[in-house]
N, C-alpha and C positions, 0 to 999 in steps of 0.2 A: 244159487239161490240161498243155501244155508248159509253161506259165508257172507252173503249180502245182508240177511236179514240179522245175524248176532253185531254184523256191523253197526247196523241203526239201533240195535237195542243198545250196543255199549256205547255206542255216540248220543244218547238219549240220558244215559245214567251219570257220564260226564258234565254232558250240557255241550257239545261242539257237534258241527256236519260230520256227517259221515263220510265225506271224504277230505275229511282231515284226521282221519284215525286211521291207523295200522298194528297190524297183530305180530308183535315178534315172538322169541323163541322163550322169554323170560323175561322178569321185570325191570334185573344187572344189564339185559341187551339192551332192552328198549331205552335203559341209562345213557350207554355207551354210544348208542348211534344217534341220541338225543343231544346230548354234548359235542362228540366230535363232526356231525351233521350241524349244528347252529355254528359253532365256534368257524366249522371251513365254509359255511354262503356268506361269513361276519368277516373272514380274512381282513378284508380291505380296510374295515373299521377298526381292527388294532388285534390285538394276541391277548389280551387281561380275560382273566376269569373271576370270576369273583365265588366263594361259596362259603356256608355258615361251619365252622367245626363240628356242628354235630351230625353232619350230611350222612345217608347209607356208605357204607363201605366203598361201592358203584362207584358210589360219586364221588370220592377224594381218589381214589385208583382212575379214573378218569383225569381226573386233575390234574393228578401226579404223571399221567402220561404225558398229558398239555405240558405241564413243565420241563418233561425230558427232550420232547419236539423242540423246546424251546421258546414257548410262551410263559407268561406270566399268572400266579395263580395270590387272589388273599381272601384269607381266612377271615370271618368274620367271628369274631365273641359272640360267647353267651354268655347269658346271667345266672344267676346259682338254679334255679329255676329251670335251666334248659332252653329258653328264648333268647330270639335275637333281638336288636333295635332296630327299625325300620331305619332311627338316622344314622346308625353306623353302616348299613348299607349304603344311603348317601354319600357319607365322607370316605367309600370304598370305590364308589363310581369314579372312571378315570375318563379323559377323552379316548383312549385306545381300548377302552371295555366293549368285547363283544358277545357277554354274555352273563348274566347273571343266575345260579341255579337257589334251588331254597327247598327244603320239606315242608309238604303240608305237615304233617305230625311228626314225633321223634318213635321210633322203634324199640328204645331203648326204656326212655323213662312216661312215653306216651304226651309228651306236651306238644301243645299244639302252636304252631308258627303266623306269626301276622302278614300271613301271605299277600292277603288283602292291599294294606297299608307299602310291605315293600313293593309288590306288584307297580302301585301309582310311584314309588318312588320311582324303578325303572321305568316305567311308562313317561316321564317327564326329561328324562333322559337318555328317552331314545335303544334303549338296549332291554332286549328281550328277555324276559325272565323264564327259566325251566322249571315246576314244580316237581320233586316226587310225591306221588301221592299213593306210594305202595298202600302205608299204613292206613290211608282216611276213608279213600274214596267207598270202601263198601257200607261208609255210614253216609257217606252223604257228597251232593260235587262240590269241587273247591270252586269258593267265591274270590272272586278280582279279576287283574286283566290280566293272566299269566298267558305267558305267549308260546310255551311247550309244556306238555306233563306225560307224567310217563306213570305206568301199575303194573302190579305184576297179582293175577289170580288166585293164587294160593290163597294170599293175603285177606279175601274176602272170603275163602272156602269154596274156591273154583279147583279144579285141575293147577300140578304142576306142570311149568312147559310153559306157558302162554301169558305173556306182557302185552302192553298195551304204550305204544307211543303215538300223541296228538302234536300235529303242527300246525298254528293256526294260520289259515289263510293271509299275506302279506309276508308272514316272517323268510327272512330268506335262510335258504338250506338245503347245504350241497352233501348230499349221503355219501359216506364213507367206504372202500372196503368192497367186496362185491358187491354187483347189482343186476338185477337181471326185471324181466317185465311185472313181476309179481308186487304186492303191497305198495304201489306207488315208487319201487325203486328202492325202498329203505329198509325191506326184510326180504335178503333174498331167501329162494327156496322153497320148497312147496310149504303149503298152510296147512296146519295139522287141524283140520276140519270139525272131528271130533271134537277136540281140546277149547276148542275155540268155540263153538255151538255149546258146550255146558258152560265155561267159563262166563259168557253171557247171559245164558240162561240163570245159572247161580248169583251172577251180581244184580238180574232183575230181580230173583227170588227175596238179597238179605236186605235191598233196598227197601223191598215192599213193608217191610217189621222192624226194618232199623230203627225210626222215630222210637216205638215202643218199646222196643228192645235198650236201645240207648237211656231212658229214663230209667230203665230196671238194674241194667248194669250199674249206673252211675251211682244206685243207691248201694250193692254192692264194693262195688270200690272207695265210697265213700267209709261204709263199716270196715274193712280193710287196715284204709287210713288210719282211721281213728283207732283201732284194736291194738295194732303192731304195736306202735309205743308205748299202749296203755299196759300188756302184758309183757313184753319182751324189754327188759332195761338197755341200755345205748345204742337202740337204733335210731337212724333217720332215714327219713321217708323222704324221698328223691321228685322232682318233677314237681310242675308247676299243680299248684292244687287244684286251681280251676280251669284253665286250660290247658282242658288235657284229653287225649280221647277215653270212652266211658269205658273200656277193660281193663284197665292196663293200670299196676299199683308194683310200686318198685321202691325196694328201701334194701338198707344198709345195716348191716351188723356187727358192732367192733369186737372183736375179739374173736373171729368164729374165720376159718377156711372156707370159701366160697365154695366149692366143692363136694367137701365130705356133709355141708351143709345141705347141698341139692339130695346129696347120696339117702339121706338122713330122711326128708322129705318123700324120697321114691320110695321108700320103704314105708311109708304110711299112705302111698298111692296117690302122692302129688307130683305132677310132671311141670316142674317150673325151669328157668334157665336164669342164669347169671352172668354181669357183665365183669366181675370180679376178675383179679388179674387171676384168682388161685385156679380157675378154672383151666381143663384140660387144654383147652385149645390154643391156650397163649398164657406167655409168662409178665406182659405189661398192659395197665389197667386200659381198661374200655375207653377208648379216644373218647365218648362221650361224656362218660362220668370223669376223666380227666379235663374238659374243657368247661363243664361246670364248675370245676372245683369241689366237690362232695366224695363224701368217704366211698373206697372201693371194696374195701376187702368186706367179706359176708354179702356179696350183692346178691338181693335174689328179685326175679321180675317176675312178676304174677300172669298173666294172658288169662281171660274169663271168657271165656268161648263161648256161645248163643247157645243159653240152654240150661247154665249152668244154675244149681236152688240156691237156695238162703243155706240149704242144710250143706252144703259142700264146702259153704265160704264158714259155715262156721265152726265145723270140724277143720278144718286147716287153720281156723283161729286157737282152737283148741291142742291143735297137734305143733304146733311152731313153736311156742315157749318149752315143751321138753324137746324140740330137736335141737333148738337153741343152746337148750341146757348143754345138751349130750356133746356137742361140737365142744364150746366151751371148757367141758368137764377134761374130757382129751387132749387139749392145749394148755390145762391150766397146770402142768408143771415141764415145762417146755427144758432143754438144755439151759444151764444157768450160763449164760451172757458174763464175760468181763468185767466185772468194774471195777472204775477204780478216779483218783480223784488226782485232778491236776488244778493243782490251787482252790480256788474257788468251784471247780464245775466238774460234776459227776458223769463218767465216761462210760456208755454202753455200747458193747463192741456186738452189735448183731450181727456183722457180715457172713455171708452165706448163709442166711438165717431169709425164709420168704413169711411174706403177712400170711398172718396177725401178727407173729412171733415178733417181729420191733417194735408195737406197737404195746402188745402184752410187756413189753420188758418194762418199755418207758413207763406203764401205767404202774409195773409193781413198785420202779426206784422214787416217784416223783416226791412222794412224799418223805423221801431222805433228803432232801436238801431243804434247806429255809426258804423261808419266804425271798422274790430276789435272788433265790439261786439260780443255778444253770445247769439243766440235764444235757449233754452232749452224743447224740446217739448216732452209731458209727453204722449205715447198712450201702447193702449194695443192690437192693431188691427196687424195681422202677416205682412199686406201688408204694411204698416208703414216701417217696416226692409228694402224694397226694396224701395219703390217710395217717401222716403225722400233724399235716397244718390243719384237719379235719377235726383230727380227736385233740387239738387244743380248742377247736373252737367248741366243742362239744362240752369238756373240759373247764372251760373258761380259763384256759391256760394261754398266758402268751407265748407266740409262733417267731421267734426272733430271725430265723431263717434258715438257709445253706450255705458251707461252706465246702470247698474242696478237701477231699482226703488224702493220702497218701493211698486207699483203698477204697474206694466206693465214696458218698457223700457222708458230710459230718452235717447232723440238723440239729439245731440249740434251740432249746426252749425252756422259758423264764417262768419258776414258780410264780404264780399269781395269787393262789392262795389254798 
């Protein structure tokens, strides 16, 4: 009876029947058996996958499995913005497409997806679209005709442990992997009941104050926005301005270690995270902030939790411009780089050197060369490929390109002025 009734209540909060919903172990599960469950009842109609570059982790690791099985996987662009185009999703659709996935939101920079709009694109062309909807659903259900979605609890301040994947009646899909009598075949194993009865319970709860809450946040992140670059000099602020969910405020900082940034921040009792490559967990930038095209290095992502004052957001207004400083102040006389000049074009040897540090070098020599000159900056670091064509645009420097090195990449760029 408990597990019936969190049923209808989170079939209620979706907007789909209840028995077209099941409770798996996580929100990555309910990814993985959402994917390779549509793609094998779709067999017959081809192997192509389609999905947007800035997907959850989940779902390109899913992809990337489809590909080693031996199917076919394309990526779809975004715009600097973070969104896709509904018609390059069109001119992605193939005849042997048996699947199309998409986010409602990004996790990353918070923008939000025209799920809607591709939804009918797939809908005209016969192949089912997957939404994630970790990020959205506890503000609100996703609109169009999407014909899977998947959530995972935390995400709304439910219990860890407990996803949520929706199949909607018609779609075919043949579950993957064990199976046994439980959740329709597609989560085996007992139902952690518990987990599941608050997880519901909490996504009735942030539904009920979402609206209101959503107008509050948005004015928060809206001050955010606006603050960072008014106090802090060469940042940019990432994600689509307007579409985008109401917590979420993500910007860029040149010159500054993602990291020792965050470090910086905990020490004045701010818990934020970053997509930055400096960060511990990985040495190459956030696929996401990578397929935007927008600077990595300094990345920091805000999260405004249901609750949070005005007096919180504006103390961390007030505490970012010195932790900014302080990063900065520590990098700003980094090992002096190589140079040296080959003809016309001034050569900076960063190799082994990770961001900021190529990006500081560039910024200290540029103004040694003429107008029309050529900085040639020699690095080996992945975030280099992104936050040197960044900080020219920032710059108003022209990004002339890469070249191959005998070590790492060589990137030339053209005084402008």
């Amino acid at each position: 009876m408990l597990l019936d009734a969190a049923r209808e209540a989170a079939a209620e909060a979706v907007g789909c029947r209840a028995d077209e919903l099941v409770f798996t172990s996580s929100g990555s599960r309910a990814v993985y058996t959402g994917v390779a469950g549509a793609l094998a009842g779709r067999r017959r109609a081809g192997r192509h996958l389609i999905v947007s570059a800035v997907e959850h982790s989940s779902v390109l690791h899913s992809a990337e499995a489809h590909e080693r099985g031996g199917g076919s996987v394309t990526q779809v662009p975004v715009d600097r913005g973070g969104a896709v185009d509904p018609v390059a999703y069109g001119d992605a659709l193939r005849g042997d497409t048996a699947l199309a996935c998409l986010q409602s939101a990004n996790h990353e920079v918070g923008t939000e997806q025209p799920v809607g709009a591709v939804a009918e694109v797939c809908r005209e062309a016969g192949v089912p679209l997957l939404v994630d909807a970790a990020q959205s659903l506890g503000w609100g259900p996703v609109d169009g005709g999407w014909s899977l979605l998947t959530a995972s609890a935390h995400k709304w301040g439910g219990p860890s442990g407990v996803g949520l994947l929706v199949v909607r009646k018609g779609v075919r899909f043949a579950a993957q992997g064990p199976v046994d009598e439980r959740e329709s075949g597609r989560a085996p194993g007992f139902e952690n009941i518990p987990a599941i009865v608050a997880a519901a319970a909490s996504l009735r709860a942030v539904r009920a104050e979402a609206a209101e809450e959503a107008v509050r946040l948005r004015e928060l992140t809206d001050r955010i926005r606006a603050g960072v670059p008014r106090l802090v000099p060469d940042v940019e602020v990432v994600g689509d301005p307007v579409r985008r969910l109401p917590g979420v405020v993500t910007f860029s900082c040149l010159y500054v270690d993602g990291e020792a940034l965050l470090h910086e921040l905990d020490r004045e009792g701010f818990s934020v995270s970053s997509g930055s490559s400096c960060t511990s967990s990985t040495l190459t930038p956030s696929h996401v902030l990578r397929a935007m095209g927008v600077l990595s290095e300094g990345n920091v992502r805000v999260s405004l939790p249901p609750g949070v004052t005005e007096e919180d957001v504006e103390r961390f207004l007030a505490v970012l411009p010195g932790a900014v400083s302080a990063v900065r102040e520590k990098l700003g006389a980094p090992v002096v780089s190589e140079v040296v000049r080959e003809e016309d074009v001034l050569v900076v040897d960063s190799l082994g050197k990770r961001c900021p540090i190529p990006v500081i070098e560039l910024a200290k020599v540029i103004g040694d060369v003429p107008v029309g000159g050529v900085v040639r900056v020699l690095s080996d670091d992945e975030a280099a490929r992104l936050d040197i064509p960044a900080w020219c645009e920032m710059r108003n420097q022209e990004y002339v390109g890469e070249e191959p090195a005998d070590q790492g990449t060589a990137y030339l760029i053209r005084r402008a002025g």
